[in-house]
Structure formats: C-alpha cells, structure tokens
N, C-alpha and C positions, 0 to 999 in steps of 0.2 A: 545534561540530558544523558540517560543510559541507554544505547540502543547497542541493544544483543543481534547479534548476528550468526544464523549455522546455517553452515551449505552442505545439504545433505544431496547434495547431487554430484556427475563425474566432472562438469564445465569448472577450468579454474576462473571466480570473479572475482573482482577489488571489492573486497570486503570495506574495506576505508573509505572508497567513492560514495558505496553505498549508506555506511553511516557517517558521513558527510552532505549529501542529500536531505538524508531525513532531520537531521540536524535545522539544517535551513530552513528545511518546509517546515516544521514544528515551531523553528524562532520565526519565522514569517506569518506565521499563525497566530501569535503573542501569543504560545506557550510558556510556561515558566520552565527553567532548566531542569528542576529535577523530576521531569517526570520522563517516564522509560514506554519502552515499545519494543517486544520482541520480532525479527522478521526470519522467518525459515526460506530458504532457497531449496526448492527440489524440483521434482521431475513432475512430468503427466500422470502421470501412475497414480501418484502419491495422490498429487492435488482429485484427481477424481474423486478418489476412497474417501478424501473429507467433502469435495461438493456433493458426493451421493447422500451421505450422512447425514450432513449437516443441511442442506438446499435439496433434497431429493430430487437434485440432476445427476444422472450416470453418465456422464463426459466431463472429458477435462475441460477447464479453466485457467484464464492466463492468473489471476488475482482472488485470494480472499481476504477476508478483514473477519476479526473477532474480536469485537470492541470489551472492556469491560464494564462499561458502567456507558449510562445513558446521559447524556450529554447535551445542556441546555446552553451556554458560554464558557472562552477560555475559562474563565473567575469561578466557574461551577464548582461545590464540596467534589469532589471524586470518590464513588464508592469505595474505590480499592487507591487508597489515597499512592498518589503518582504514576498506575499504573493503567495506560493507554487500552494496552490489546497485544494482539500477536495479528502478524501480514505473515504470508503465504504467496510467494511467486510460483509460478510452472516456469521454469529457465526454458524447456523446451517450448512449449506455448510460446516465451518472450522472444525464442529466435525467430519461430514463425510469422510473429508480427511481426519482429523487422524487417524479414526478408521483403515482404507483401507492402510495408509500406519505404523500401528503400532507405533503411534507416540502422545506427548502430544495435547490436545488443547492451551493450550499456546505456544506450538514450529510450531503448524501449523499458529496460527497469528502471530508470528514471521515473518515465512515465507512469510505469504500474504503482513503482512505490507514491505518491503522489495520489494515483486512485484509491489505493490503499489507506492509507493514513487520513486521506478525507472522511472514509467511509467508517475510521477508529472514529474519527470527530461527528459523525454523524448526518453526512452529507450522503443522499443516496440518489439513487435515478429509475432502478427496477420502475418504479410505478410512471413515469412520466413526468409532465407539468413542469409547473413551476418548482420544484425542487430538484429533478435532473437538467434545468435550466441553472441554476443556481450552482449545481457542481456542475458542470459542463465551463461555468465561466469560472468558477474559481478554479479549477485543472489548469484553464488555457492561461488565467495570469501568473499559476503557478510556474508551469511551463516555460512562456516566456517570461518569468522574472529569474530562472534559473538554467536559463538558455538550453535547454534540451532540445 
C-alpha cells in the first residue's frame, strides 16, 4: 500500500503512526496492497478554501475525502486503477475535538482518518438512514478493532 503523506501545517505529527493506521484500516477493509491514498495535514484555513469550493460551506471542517472513482466492492475495476483518493485533516479542527472530547491529538486523527478513508470507499451519512447507520457502525468496529 502507498500512502503519501504532507503536513503542511506548523504541529510536528508522526507521520509513520499515521500511515500505519491507514495501512490497517485499508488491510481490514480487504483492500489489496497496491493501492495508494494521498492524506494532506493542514490548518482551518486551508480546509475551509476547499470546503467552500468544493461543499459550498464557508467554515472549516475537521475532514475531507475525494474519492477517485465510484466504488461498488473491494474486487471493484478501479477507474484510476490503484488509486483511492486524497483525505484532508484540519490538525486544528482535530485538536479541538480532542480537547471537547478529552481525548489525544493523535487518537482524534485516528479517528478522522478512519472517516476519511470510509468516505474514499464510499460510505457516507450527510443524508441520514440507513447508510450513516452503516458507517457509524463500521467507524465504531474500526475504532475499536484498532484501539483508538
């Protein structure tokens, strides 16, 4: 699996932890190994400028996802053969979850990454129902099957 990693932001992270994480989540997914996922680390700033863009919200967001291709099961042809998407953290956004929910910075990017990578695979919840039921539970096994 190739996961790229840039932190264009000033917080130093464990780059490793994090593509160690995704790593998991993707082999606990039955992903096959060669397929890649870029993940950017930055600020509020940033992330707004693409959620206004892209989701026309003007405030920041702890997470985005930009999936490549549409996604029916693991075994799926891949449009862009091996290539997931790009994730998008707000490191700031992520400190303030943890603060709020008394938890590390690194177990809250845990967590985003996780939301993230679901949402490459095409798990969503904006709309409700039965399908942010469905990721909602598959977060919490991911979660606790990788002890965050």
């Amino acid at each position: 699996m190739n996961i790229l990693i840039l932190n264009q932001q000033n917080k130093k992270i464990n780059k490793n932890r994090i593509k160690r994480l995704a790593k998991e989540i993707l082999k606990n997914l039955a992903y096959p190994n060669d397929v890649e996922i870029s993940i950017l680390l930055t600020n509020d700033n940033f992330i707004k400028g693409l959620n206004k863009k892209y989701l026309k919200k003007d405030k920041p967001t702890d997470v985005l996802s930009f999936p490549m291709f549409t996604l029916q099961t693991p075994n799926s042809k891949l449009q862009t053969p091996n290539l997931l998407g790009d994730i998008v953290i707000s490191i700031d956004t992520a400190e303030k979850q943890a603060a709020l929910q008394k938890t590390s910075l690194n177990d809250e990017i845990a967590r985003l990454l996780i939301h993230g990578v679901l949402h490459l695979l095409g798990f969503e919840h904006e709309k409700g129902g039965k399908k942010a039921l469905e990721m909602r539970r598959e977060e919490r096994r991911l979660i606790d099957l990788l002890k965050v």
